[in-house]
C-alpha positions as CSV (number, residue, x, y, z in Angstrom):
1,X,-27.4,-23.3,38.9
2,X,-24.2,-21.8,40.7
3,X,-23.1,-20.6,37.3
4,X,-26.2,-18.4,37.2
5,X,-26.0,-17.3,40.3
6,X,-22.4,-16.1,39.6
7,X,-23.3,-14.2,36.3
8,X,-25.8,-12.7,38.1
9,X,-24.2,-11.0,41.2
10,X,-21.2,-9.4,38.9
11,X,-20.7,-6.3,39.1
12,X,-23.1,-4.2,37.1
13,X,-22.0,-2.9,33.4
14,X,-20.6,0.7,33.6
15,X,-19.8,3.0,30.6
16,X,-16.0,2.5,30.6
17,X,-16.8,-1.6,29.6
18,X,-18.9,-0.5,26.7
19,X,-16.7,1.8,25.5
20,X,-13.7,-1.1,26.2
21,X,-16.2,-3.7,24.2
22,X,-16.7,-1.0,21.0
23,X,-12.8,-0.7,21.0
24,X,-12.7,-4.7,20.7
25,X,-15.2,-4.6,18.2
26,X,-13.8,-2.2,16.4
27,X,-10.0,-3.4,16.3
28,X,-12.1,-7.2,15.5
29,X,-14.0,-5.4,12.2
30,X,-10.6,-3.7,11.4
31,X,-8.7,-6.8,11.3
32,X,-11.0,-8.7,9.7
33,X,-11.8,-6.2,6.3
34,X,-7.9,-6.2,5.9
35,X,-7.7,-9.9,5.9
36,X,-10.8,-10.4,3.5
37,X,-9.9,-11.7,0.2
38,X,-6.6,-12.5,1.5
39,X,-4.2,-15.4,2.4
40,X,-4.7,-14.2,5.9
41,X,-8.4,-15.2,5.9
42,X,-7.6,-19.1,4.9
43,X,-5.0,-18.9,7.7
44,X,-7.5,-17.3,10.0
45,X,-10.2,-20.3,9.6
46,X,-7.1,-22.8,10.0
47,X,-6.0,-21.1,13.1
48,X,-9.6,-21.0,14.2
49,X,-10.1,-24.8,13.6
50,X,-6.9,-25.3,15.9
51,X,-8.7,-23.4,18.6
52,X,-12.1,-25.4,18.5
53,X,-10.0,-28.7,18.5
54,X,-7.6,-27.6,21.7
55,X,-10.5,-26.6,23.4
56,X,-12.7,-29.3,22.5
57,X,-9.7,-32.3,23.1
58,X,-10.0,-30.2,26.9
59,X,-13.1,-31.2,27.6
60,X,-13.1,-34.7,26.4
61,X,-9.8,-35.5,28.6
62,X,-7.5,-35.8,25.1
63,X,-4.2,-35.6,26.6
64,X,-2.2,-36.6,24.1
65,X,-3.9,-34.1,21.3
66,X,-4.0,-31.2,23.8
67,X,-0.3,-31.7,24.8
68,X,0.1,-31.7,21.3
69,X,-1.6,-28.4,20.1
70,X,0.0,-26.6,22.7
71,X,3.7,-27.3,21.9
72,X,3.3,-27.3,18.5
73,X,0.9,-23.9,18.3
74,X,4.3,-21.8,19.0
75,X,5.7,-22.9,15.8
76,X,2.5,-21.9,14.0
77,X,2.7,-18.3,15.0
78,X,6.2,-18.2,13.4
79,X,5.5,-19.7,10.3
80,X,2.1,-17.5,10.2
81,X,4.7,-14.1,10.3
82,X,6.7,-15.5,7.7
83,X,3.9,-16.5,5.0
84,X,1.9,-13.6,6.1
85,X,4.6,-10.8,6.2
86,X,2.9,-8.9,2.9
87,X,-0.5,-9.0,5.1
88,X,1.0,-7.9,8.1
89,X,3.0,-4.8,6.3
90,X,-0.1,-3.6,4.7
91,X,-1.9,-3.9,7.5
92,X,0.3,-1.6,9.5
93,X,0.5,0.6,5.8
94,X,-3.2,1.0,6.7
95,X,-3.1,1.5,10.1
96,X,-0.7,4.3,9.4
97,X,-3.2,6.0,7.0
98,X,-5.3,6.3,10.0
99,X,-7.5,9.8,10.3
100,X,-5.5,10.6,13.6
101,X,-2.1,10.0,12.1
102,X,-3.4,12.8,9.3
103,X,-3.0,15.6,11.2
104,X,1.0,15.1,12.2
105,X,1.6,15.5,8.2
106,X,2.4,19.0,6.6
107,X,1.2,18.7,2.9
108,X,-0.1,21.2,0.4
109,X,-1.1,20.9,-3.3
110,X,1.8,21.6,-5.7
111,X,0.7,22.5,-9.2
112,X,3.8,22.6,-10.9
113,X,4.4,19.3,-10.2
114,X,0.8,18.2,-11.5
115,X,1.1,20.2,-14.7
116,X,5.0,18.8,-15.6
117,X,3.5,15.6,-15.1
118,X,0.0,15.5,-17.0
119,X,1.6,17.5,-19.7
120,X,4.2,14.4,-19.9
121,X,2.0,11.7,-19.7
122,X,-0.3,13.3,-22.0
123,X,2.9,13.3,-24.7
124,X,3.6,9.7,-23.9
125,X,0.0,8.9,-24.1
126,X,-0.4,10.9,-27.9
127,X,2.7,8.8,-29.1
128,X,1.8,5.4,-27.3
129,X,4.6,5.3,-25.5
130,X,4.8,2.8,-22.6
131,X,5.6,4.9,-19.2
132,X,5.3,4.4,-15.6
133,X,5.6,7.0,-12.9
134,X,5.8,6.6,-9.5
135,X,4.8,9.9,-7.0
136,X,5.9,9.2,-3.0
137,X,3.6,10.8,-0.8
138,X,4.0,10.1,3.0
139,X,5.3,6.6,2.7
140,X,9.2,6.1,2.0
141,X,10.0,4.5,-1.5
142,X,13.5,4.3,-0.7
143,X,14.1,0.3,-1.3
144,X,12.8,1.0,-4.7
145,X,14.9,3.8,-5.4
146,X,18.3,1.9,-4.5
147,X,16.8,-0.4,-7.4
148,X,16.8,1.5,-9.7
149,X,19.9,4.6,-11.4
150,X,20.0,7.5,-8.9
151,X,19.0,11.3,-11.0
152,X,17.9,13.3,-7.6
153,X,17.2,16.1,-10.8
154,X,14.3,18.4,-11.0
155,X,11.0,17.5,-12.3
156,X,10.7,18.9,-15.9
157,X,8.5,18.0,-19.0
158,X,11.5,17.4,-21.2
159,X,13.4,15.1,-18.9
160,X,10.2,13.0,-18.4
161,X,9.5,12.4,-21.7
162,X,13.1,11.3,-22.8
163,X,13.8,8.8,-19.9
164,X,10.8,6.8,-21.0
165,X,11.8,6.8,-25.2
166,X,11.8,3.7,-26.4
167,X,16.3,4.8,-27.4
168,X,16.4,5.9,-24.0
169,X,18.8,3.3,-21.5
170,X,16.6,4.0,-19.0
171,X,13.2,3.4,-20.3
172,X,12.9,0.1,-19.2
173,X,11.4,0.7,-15.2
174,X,9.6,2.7,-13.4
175,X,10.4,6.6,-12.6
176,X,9.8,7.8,-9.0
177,X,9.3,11.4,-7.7
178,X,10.0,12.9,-4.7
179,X,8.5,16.2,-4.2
180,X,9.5,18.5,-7.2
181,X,12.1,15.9,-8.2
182,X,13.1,12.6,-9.6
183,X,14.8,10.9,-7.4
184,X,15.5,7.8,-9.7
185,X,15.2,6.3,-13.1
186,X,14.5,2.2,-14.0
187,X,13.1,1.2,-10.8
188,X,12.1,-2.5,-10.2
189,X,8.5,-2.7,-8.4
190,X,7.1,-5.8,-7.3
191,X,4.3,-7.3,-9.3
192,X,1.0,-7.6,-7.7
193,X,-0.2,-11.4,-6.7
194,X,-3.6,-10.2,-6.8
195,X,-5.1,-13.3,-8.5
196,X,-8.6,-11.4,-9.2
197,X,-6.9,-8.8,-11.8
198,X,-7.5,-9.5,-15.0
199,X,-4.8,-11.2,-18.0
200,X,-5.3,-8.0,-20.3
201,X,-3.7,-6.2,-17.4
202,X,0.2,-6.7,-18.6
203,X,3.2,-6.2,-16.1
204,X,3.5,-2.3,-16.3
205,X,0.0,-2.5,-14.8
206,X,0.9,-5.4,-12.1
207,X,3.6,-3.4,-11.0
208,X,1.7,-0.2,-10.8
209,X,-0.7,-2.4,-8.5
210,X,1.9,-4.3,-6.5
211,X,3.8,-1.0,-5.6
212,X,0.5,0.9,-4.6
213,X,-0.7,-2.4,-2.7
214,X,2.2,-1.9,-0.4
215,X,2.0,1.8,0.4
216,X,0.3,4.9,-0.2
217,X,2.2,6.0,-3.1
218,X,0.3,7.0,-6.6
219,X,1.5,5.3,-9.5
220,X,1.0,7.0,-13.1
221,X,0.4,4.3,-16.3
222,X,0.6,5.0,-20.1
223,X,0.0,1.7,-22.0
224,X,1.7,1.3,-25.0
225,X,-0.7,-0.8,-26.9
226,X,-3.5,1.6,-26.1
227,X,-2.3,5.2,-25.1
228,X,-4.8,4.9,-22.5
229,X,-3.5,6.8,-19.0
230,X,-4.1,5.0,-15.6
231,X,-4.0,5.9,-12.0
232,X,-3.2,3.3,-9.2
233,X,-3.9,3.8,-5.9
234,X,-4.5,1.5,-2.8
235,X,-4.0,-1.2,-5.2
236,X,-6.6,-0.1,-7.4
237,X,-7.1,1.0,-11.0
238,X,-8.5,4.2,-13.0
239,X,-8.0,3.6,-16.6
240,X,-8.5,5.6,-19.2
241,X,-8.6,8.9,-18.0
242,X,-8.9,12.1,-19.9
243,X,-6.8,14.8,-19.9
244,X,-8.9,16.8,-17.5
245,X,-10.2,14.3,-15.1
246,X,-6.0,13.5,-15.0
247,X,-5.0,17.1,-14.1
248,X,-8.1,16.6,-11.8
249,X,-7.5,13.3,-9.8
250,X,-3.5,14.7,-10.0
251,X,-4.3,18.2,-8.1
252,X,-6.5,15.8,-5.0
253,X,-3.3,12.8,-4.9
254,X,-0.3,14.5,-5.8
255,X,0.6,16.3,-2.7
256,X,4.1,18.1,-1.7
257,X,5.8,17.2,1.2
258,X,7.6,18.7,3.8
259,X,10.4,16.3,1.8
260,X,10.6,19.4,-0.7
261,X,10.8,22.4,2.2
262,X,13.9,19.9,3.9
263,X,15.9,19.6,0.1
264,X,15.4,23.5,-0.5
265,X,16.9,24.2,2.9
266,X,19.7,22.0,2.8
267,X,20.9,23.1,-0.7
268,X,20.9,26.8,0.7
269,X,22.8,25.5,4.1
270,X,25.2,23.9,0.9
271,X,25.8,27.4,-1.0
């Protein structure tokens, strides 16, 4: 019984090792909603499996299997970063959404933005014309731009509406915004690997998904076949959406940064 009596005269449990073992729990539940319904929760089981078996071939005497865990569990880690590097980027994507992080960000509404762009999709949408909008919000989307022509021109209705006609050159792709401009024109985006959407959902709406999945950005979706408008965020889907619920979910996503407030002062610094 000396293992009881050593459990027993430990020190008693003070406030700071609650508030360490809520922190644990916490960062434990965290981890594992991100990793539901992913990749990382096969790998998580493997890697748990691995565990049970080192510590189990310990206390049986295995030698030969415990020497062999422990040299080879290195390599694992590595290959785990590689396979999981989507997992892992999201995850810190999500982190970085955090409440706290929410108060270091200077954003307000801008409704010029929101009414050039409902007024545009809400053209596209009357003519069933196949569009896809990209609006960057606190996140970076500067890999995608370089993929894509280079405009850096203001937002406007007009402009909008030609790049995505069908005798445009640069219909083909995906138009992102910065602020109050568009800062390129036939973007590539990465199509979502989601295997749960479903096969009516063609690649405009994969890469709507796969572009939101890996940041916070809002993507904007006309489908051709339809003329149906959708908004993608955090990897998922609004479709259809009316021309007022549009301006509506719009005015709470679209946001302008301080992005617009650093252009404006270097083009005066300029003239």
């Amino acid at each position: 019984m000396s293992w009881l009596d050593s459990l027993l005269a430990r020190p008693p449990v003070t406030g700071w090792d609650l508030l360490d073992i809520a922190i644990v729990a916490l960062v434990v539940y965290e981890v594992l909603k991100l990793i539901r319904g992913t990749r990382a929760s096969q790998m998580a089981v493997a890697i748990g499996a691995i565990v049970a078996v080192f510590y189990g071939s310990r206390a049986l005497g295995l030698e030969t299997v415990t020497w062999l865990i422990r040299n080879v569990v290195g390599y694992v880690v590595f290959a785990a970063i590689v396979l999981l590097q989507t997992d892992i980027r999201r995850a810190l994507v999500h982190f970085g959404r955090g409440p706290f992080f929410r108060y270091l960000r200077r954003v307000e509404p801008d409704d010029d933005v929101v009414e050039e762009l409902a007024v545009a999709l809400e053209t596209l949408a009357g003519k069933q014309i196949g569009a896809l909008v990209v609006v960057e919000r606190h996140i970076g989307l500067r890999n995608h731009i370089e993929s894509g022509i280079p405009l850096d021109a203001v937002l406007t209705y007009d402009l909008l509406v030609s790049l995505f006609q069908p005798t445009s050159p640069l219909h083909d792709g995906a138009v992102i915004i910065q602020g109050d401009r568009i800062a390129a024109a036939a973007c590539f985006l990465p199509l979502s690997a989601n295997p749960r959407l479903t096969r009516e959902l063609g690649s405009r709406h994969r890469a709507a998904l796969g572009v939101t999945e890996e940041n916070d950005a809002v993507a904007l979706e006309v489908s051709e076949e339809t003329g149906s408008i959708s908004v993608v965020l955090d990897g998922r889907i609004e479709r259809g959406l009316s021309p007022d619920s549009l301006r509506a979910r719009l005015r709470e996503l679209v946001k302008r940064t301080q992005h617009r407030t650093e252009r404006r002062m270097a083009a005066a610094t300029m003239d």
